[in-house]
N, CA and C atoms as a LAMMPS dump frame, in Angstrom:
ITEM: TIMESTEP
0
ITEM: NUMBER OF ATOMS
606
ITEM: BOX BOUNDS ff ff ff
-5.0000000000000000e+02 5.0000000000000000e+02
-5.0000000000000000e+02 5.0000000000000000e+02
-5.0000000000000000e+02 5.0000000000000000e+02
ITEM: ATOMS id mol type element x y z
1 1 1 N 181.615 287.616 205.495
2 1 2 C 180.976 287.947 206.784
3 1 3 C 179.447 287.939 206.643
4 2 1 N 179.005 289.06 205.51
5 2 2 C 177.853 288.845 205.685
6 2 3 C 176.989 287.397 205.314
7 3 1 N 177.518 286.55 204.366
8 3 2 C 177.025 285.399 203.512
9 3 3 C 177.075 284.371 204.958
10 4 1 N 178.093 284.571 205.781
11 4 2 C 177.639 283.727 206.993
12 4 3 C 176.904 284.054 208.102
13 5 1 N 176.383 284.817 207.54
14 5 2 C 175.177 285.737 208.441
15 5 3 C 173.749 284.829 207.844
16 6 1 N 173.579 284.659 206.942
17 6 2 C 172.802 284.193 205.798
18 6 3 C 172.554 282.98 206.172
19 7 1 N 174.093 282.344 205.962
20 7 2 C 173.978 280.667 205.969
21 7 3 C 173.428 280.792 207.835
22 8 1 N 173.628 281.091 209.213
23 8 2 C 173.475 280.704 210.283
24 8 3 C 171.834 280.887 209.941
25 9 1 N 171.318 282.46 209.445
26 9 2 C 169.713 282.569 209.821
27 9 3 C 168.844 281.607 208.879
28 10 1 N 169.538 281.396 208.015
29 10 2 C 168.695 279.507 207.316
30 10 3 C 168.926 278.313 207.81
31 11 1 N 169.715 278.167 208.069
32 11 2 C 170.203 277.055 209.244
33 11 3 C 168.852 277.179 210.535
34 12 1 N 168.572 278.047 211.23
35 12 2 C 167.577 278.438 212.501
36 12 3 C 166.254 278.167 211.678
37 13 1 N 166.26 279.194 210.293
38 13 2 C 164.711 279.375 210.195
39 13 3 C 164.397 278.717 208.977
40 14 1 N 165.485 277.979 208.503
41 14 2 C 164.897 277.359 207.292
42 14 3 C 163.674 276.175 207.054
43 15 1 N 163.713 275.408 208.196
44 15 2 C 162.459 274.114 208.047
45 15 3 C 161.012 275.457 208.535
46 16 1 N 161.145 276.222 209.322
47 16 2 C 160.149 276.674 209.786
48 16 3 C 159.488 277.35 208.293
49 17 1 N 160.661 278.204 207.475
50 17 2 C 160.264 278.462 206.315
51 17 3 C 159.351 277.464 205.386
52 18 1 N 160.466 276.906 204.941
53 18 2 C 159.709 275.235 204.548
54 18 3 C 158.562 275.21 204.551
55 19 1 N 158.268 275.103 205.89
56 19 2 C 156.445 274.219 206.009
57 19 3 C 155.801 275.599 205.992
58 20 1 N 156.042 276.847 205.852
59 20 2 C 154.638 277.722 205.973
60 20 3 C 154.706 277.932 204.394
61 21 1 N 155.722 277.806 203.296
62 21 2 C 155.61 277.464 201.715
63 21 3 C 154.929 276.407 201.663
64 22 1 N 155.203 275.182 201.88
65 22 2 C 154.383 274.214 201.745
66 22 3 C 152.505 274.477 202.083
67 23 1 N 152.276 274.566 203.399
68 23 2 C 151.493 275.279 204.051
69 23 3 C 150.656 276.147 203.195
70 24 1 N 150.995 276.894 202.108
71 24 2 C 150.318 277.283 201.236
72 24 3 C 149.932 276.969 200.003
73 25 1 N 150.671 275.747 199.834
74 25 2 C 150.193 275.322 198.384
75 25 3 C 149.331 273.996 198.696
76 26 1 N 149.448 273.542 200.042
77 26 2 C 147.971 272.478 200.547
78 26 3 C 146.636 273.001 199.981
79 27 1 N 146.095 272.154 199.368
80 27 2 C 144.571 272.768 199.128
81 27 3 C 143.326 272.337 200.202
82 28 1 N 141.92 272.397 199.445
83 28 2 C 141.028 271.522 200.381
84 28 3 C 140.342 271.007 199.229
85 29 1 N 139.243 270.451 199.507
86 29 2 C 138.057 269.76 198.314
87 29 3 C 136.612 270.236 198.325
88 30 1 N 136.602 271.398 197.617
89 30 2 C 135.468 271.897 197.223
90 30 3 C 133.99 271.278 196.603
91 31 1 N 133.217 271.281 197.189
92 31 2 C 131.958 269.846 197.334
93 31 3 C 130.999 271.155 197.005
94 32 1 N 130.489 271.611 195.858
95 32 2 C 129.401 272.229 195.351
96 32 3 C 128.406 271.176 194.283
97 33 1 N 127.434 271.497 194.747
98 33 2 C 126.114 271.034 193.957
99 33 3 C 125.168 272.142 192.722
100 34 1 N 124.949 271.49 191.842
101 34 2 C 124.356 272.269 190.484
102 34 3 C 123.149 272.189 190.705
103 35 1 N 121.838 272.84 190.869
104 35 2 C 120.321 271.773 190.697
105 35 3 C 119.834 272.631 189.277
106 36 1 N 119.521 271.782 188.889
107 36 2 C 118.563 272.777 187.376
108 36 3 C 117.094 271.915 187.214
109 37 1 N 116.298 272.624 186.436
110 37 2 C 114.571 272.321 186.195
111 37 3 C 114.927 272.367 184.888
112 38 1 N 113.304 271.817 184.888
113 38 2 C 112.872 271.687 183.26
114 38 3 C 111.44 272.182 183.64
115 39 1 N 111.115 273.513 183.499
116 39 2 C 111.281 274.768 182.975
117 39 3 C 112.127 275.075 184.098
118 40 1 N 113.271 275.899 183.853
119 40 2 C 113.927 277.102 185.201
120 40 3 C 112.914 277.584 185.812
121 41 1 N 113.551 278.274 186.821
122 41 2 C 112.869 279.402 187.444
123 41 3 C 111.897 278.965 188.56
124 42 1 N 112.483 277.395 188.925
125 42 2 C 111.858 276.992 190.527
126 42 3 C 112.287 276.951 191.875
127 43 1 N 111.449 277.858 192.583
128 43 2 C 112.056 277.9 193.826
129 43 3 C 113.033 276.673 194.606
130 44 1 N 114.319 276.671 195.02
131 44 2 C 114.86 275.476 195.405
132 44 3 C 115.038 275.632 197.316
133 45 1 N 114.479 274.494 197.605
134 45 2 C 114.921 274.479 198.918
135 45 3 C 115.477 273.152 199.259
136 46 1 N 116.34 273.343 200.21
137 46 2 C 117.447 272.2 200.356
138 46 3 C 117.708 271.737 202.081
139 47 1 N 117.165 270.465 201.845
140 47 2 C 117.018 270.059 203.785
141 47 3 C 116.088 271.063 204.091
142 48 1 N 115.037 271.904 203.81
143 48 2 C 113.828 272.486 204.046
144 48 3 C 114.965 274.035 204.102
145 49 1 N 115.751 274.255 203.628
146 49 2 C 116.359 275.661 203.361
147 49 3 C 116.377 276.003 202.14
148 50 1 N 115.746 277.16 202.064
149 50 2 C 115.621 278.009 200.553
150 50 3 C 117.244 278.382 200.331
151 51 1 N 117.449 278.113 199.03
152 51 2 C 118.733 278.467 198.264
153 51 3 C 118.732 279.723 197.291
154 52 1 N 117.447 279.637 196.249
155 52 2 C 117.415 280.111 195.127
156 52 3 C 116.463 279.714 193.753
157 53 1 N 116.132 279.854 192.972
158 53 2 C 115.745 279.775 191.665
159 53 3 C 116.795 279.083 190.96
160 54 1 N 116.015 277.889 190.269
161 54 2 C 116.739 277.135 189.455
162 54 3 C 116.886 277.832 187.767
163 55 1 N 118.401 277.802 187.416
164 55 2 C 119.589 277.192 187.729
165 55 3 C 119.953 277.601 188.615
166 56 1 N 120.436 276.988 190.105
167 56 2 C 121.227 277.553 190.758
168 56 3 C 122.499 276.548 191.32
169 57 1 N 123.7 276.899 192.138
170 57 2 C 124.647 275.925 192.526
171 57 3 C 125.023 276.522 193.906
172 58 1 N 125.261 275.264 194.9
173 58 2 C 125.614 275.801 196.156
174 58 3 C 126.363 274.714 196.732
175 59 1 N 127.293 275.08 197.32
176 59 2 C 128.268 274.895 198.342
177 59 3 C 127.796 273.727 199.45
178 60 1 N 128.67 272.586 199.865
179 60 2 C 127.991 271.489 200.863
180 60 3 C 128.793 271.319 201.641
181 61 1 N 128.955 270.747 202.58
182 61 2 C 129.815 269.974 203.817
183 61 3 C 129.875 268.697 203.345
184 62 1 N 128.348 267.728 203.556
185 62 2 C 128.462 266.285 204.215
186 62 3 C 128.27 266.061 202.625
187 63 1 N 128.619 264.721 202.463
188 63 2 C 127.723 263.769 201.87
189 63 3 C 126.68 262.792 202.361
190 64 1 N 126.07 262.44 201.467
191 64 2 C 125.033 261.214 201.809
192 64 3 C 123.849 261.819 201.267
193 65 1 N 122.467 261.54 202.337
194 65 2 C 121.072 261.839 200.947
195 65 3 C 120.718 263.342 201.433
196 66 1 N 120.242 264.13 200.535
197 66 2 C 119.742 265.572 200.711
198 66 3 C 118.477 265.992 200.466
199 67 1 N 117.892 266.574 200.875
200 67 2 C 116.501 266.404 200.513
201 67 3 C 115.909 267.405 200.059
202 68 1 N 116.189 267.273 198.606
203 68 2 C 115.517 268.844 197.33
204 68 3 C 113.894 268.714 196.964
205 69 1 N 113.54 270.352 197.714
206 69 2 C 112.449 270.5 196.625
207 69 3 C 111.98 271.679 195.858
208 70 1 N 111.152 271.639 194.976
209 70 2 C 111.301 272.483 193.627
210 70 3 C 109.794 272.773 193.754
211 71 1 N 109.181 274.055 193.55
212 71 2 C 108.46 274.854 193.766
213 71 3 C 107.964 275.867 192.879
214 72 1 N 107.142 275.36 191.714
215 72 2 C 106.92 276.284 190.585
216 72 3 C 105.455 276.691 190.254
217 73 1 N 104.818 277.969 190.707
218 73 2 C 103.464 278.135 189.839
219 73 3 C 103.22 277.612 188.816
220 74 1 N 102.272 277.111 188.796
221 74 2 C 101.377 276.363 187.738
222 74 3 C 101.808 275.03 187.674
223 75 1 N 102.63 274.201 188.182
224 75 2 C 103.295 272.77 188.555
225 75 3 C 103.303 272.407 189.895
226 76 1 N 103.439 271.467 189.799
227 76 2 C 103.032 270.233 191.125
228 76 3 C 104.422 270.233 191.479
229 77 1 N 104.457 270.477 193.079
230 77 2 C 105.631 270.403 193.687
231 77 3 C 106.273 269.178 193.831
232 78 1 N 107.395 269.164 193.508
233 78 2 C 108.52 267.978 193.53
234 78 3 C 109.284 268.063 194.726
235 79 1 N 109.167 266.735 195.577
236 79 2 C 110.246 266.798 196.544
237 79 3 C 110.93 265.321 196.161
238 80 1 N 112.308 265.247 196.561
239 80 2 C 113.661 264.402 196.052
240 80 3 C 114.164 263.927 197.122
241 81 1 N 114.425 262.936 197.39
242 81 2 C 115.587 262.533 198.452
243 81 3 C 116.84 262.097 197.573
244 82 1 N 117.525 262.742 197.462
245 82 2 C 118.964 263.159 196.187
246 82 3 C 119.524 262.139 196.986
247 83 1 N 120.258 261.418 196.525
248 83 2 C 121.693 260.753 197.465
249 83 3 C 122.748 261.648 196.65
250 84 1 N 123.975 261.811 197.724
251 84 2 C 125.12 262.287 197.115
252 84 3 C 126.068 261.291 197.641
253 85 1 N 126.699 260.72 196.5
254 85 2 C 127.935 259.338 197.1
255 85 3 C 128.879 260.317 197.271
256 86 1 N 129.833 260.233 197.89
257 86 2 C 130.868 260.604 198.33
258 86 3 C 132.055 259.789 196.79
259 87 1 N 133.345 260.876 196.583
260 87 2 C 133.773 260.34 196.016
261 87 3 C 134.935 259.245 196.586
262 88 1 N 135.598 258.392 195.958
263 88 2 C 136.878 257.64 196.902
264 88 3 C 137.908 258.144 197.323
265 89 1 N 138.327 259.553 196.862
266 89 2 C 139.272 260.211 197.895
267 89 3 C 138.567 260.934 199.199
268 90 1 N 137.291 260.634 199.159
269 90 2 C 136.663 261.361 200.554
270 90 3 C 136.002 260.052 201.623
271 91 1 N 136.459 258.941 201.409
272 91 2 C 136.004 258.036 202.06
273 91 3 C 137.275 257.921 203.354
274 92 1 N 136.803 257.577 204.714
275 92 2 C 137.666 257.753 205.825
276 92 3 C 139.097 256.093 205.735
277 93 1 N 140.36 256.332 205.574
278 93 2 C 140.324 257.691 205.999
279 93 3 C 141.579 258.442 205.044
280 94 1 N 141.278 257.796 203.373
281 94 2 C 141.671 258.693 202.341
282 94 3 C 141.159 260.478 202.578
283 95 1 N 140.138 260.683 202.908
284 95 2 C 139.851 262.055 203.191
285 95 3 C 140.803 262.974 203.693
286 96 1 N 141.421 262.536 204.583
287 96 2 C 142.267 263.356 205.906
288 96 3 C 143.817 263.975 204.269
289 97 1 N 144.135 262.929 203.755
290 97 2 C 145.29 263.114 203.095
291 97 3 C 144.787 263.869 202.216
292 98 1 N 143.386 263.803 200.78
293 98 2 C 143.019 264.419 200.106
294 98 3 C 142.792 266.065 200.57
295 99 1 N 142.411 266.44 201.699
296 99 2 C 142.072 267.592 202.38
297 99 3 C 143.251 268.005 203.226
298 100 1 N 144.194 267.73 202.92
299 100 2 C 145.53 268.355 203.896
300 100 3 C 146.387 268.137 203.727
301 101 1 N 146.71 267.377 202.604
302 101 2 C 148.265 266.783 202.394
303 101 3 C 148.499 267.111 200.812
304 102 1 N 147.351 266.623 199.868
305 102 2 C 147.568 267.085 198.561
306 102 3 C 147.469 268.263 198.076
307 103 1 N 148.307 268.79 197.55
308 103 2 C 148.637 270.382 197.078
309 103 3 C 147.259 270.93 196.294
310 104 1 N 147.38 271.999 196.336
311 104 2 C 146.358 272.473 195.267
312 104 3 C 144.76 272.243 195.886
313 105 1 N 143.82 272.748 194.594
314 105 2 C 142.228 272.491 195.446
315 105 3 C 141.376 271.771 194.447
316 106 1 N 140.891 270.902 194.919
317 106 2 C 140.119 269.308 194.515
318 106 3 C 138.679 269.664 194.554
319 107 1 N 138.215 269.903 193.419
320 107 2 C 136.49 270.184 193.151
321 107 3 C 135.785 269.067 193.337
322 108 1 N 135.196 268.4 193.909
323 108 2 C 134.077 267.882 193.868
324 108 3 C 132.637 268.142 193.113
325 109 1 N 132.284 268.377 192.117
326 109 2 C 130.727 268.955 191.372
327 109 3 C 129.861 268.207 191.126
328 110 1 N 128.461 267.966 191.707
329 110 2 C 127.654 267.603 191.302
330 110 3 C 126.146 268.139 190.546
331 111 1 N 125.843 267.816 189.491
332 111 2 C 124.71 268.319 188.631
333 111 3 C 123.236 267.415 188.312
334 112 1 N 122.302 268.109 189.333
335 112 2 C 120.823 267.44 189.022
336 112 3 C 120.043 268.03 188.623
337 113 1 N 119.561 267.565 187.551
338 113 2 C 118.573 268.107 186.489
339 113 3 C 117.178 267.522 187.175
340 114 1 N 115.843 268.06 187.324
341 114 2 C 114.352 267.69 187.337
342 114 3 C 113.591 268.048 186.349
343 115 1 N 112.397 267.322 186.362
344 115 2 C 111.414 267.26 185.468
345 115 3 C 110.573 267.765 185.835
346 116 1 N 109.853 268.952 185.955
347 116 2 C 108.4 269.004 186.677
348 116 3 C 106.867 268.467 185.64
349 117 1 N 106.082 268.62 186.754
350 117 2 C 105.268 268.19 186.042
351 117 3 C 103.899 269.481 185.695
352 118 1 N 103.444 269.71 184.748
353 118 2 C 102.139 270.296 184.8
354 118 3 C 100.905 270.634 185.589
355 119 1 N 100.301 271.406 186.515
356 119 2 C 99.739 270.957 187.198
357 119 3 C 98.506 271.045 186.57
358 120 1 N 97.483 269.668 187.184
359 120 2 C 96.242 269.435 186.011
360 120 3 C 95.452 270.805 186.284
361 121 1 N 94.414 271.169 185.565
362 121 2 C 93.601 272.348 186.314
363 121 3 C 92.259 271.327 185.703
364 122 1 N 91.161 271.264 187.201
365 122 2 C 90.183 270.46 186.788
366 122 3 C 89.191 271.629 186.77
367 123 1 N 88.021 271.407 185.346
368 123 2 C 86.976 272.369 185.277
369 123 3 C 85.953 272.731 186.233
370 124 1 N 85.453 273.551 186.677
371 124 2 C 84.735 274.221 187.918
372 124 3 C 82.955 273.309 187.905
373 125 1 N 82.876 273.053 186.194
374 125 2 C 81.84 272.117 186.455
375 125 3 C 81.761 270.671 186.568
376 126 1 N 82.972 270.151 186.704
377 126 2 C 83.66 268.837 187.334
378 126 3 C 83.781 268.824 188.428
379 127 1 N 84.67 269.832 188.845
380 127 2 C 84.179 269.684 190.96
381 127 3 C 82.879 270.302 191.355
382 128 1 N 82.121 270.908 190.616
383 128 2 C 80.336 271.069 191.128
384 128 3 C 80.065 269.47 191.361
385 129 1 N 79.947 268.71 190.21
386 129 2 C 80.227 267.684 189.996
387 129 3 C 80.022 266.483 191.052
388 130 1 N 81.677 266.711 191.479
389 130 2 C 82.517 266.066 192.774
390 130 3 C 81.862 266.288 193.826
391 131 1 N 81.577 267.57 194.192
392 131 2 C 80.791 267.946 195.561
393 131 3 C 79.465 267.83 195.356
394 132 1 N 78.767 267.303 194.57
395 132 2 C 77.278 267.039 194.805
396 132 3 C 76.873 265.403 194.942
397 133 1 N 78.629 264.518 194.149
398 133 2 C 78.179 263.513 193.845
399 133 3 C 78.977 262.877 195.679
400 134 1 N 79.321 263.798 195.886
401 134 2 C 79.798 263.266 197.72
402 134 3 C 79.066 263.859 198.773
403 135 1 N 77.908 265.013 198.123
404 135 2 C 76.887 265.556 199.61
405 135 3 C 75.777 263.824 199.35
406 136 1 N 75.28 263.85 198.052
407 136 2 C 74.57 262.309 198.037
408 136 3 C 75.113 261.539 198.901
409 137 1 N 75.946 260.926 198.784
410 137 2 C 76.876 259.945 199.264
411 137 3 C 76.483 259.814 200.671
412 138 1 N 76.733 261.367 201.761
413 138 2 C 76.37 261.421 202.726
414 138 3 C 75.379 261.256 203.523
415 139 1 N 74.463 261.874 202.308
416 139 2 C 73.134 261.803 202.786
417 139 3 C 72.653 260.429 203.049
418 140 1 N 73.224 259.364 201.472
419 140 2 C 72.821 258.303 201.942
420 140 3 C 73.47 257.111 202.966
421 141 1 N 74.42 257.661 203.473
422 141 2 C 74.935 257.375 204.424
423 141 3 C 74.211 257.415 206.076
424 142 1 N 74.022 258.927 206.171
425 142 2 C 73.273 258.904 207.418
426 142 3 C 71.423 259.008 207.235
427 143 1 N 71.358 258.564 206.567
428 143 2 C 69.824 258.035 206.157
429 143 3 C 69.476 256.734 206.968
430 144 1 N 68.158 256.641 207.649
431 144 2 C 68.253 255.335 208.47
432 144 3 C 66.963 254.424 207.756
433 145 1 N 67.225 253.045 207.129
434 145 2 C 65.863 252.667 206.336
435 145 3 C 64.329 252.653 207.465
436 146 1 N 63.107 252.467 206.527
437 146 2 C 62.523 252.166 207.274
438 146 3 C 62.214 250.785 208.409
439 147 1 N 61.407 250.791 209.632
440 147 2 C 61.289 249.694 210.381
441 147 3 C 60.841 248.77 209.462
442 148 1 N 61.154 247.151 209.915
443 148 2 C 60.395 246.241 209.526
444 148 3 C 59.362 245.959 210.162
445 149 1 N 58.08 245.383 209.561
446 149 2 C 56.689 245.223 210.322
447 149 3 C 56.653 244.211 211.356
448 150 1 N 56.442 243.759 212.487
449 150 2 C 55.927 242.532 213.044
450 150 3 C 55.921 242.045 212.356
451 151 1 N 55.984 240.289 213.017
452 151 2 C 55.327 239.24 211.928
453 151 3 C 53.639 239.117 211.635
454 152 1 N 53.374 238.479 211.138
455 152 2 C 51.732 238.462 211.53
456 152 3 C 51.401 236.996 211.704
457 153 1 N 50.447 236.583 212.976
458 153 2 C 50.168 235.947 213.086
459 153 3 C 49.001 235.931 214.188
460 154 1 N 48.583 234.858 215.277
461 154 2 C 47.312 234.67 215.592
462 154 3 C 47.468 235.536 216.482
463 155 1 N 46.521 236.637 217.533
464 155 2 C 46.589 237.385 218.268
465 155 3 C 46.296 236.4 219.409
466 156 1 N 47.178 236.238 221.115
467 156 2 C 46.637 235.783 222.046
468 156 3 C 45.626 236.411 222.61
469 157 1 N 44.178 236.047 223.047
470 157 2 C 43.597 236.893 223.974
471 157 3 C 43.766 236.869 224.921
472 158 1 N 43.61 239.012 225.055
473 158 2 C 44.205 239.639 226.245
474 158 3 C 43.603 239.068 227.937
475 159 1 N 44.101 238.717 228.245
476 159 2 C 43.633 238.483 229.969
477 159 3 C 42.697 239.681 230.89
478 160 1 N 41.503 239.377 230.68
479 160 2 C 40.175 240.88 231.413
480 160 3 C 40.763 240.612 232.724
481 161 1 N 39.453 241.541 233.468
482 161 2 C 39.507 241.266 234.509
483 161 3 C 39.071 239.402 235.103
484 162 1 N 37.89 239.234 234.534
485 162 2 C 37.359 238.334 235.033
486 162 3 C 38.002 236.805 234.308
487 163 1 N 38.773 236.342 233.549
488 163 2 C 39.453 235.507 232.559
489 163 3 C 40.565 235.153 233.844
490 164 1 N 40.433 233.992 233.622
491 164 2 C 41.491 233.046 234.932
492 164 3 C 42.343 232.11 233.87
493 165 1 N 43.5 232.52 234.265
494 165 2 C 44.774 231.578 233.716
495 165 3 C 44.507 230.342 233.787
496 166 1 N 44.481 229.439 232.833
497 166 2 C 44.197 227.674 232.51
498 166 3 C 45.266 226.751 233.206
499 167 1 N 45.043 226.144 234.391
500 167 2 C 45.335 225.433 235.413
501 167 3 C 45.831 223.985 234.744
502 168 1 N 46.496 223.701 235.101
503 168 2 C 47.125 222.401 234.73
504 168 3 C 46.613 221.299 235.519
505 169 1 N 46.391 220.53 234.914
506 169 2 C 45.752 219.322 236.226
507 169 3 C 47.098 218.971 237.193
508 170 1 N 46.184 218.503 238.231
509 170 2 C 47.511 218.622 239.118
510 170 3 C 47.745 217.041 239.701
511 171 1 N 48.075 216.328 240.361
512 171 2 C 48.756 215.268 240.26
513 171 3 C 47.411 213.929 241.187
514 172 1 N 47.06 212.774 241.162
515 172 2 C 45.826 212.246 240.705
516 172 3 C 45.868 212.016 242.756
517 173 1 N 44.612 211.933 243.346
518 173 2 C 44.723 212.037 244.616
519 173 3 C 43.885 210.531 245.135
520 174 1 N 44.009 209.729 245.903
521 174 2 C 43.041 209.071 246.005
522 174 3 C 41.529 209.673 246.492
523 175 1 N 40.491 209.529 246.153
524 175 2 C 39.173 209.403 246.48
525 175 3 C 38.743 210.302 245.819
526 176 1 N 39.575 211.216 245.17
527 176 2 C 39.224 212.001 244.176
528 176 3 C 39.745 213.503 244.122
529 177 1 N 39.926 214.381 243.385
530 177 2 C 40.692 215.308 243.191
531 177 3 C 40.839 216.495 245.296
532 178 1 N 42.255 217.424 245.163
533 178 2 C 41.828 217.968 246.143
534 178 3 C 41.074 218.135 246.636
535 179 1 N 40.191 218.926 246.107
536 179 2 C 38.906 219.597 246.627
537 179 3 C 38.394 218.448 246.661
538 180 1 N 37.96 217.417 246.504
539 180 2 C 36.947 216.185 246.65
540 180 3 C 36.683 215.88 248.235
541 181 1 N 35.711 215.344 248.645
542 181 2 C 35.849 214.734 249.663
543 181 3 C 36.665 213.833 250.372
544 182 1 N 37.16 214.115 251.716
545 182 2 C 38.296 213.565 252.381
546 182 3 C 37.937 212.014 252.88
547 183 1 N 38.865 210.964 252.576
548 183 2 C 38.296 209.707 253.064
549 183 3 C 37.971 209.578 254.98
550 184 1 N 37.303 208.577 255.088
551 184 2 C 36.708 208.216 256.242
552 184 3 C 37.823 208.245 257.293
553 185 1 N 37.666 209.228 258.661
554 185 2 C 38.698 209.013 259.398
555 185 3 C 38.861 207.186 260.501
556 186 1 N 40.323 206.511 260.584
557 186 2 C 40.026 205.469 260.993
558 186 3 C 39.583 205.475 262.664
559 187 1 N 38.524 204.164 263.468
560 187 2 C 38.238 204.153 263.741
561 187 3 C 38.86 203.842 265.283
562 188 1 N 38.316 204.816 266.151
563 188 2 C 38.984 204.881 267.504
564 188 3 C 38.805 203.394 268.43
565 189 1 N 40.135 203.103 269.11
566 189 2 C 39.835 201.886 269.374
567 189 3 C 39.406 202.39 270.82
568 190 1 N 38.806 200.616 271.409
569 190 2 C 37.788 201.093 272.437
570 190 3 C 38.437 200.771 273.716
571 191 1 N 39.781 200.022 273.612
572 191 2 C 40.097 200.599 274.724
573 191 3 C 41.424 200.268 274.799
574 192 1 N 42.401 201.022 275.569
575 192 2 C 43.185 201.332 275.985
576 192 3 C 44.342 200.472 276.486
577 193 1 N 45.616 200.657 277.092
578 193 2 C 46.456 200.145 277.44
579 193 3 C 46.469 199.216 278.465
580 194 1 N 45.935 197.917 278.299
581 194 2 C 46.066 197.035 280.005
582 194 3 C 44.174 196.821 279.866
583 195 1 N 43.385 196.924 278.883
584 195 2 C 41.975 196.61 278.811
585 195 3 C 41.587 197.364 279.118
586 196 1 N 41.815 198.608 279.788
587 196 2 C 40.835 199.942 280.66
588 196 3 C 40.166 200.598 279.064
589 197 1 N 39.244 201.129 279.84
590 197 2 C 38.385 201.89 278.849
591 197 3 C 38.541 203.417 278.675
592 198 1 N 38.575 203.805 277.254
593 198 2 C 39.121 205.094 277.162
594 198 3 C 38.289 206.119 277.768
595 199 1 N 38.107 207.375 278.205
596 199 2 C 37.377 208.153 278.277
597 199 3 C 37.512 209.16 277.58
598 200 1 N 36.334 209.576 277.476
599 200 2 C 36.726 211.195 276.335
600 200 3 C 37.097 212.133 277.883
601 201 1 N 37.543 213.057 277.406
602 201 2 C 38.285 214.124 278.233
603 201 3 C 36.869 215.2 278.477
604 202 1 N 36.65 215.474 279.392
605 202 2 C 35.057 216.592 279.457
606 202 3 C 35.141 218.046 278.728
């Protein structure tokens, strides 16, 4: 009696059982990043978000490029455009099965090491230096040379009062220039239309 009590409520609830066992042994794919320096102990910021002091490791979503930078007194700041490849079970659309179908949980880890560099320290009487050898610079920059002189040559004399501008001869006239005397006017005839004789008018 009771054992077929058993067999009916597995019969109803057994697939439902099933998949919430299954259901728990699905994993996902854990995508953490390592960053480390050469010296430790540099501020890390990631896509312009502070994380931590190197060594440190943190947790990602996407792949593709990320953009690390490293931040250490007395060194020259390093910025990175990291690429992160994706691995081939996370390419579309292997992903979907790797993240929901395969049991268990799938690490993804990546580890980037940097180099920093030293930062130079230049001596205080080297940039005296720098800034005197660029106020020159300026100066002779907005410095304007001197004028050049005229040419030299014959001076025209100045026009007085009494000094008359030099006339060009002007074009040849008969009997002799303008002003010359006017030729002989021709001679009035003595008489008129039909033989009559002219009269002067009173």
């Amino acid at each position: 009696m009771l054992a077929a009590v058993f067999r009916r409520l597995f019969r109803s609830c057994g697939p439902l059982l099933l998949i919430v066992l299954c259901a728990g042994q699905i994993g996902c794919v854990q995508r953490r990043m390592m960053i480390r320096s050469n010296p430790p102990g540099a501020l890390v910021y990631v896509d312009d978000y502070e994380i931590g002091t190197t060594p440190i490791a943190s947790n990602f979503t996407y792949y593709g490029q990320r953009k690390i930078r490293l931040v250490k007194e007395g060194y020259e700041t390093l910025t990175v455009m990291q690429p992160v490849p994706a691995p081939w079970y996370q390419i579309p659309p292997l992903d979907f099965f790797s993240e929901n179908l395969v049991p268990g949980e799938i690490r993804d880890h990546h580890t980037f090491t940097y180099q920093l560099t030293p930062r130079r320290v230049v001596p205080t009487d080297q940039l005296l230096g720098r800034a005197e050898n660029l106020r020159r610079g300026m100066q002779t920059i907005g410095t304007v040379g001197p004028l050049s002189p005229p040419p030299v040559g014959p001076t025209p004399a100045p026009l007085g009062p009494t000094a008359t501008p030099p006339q060009s001869p002007g074009p040849a006239f008969p009997g002799g220039s303008p002003a010359g005397p006017l030729p002989d006017p021709l001679p009035m005839p003595q008489q008129g239309i039909g033989g009559r004789a002219i009269r002067e008018m009173p």
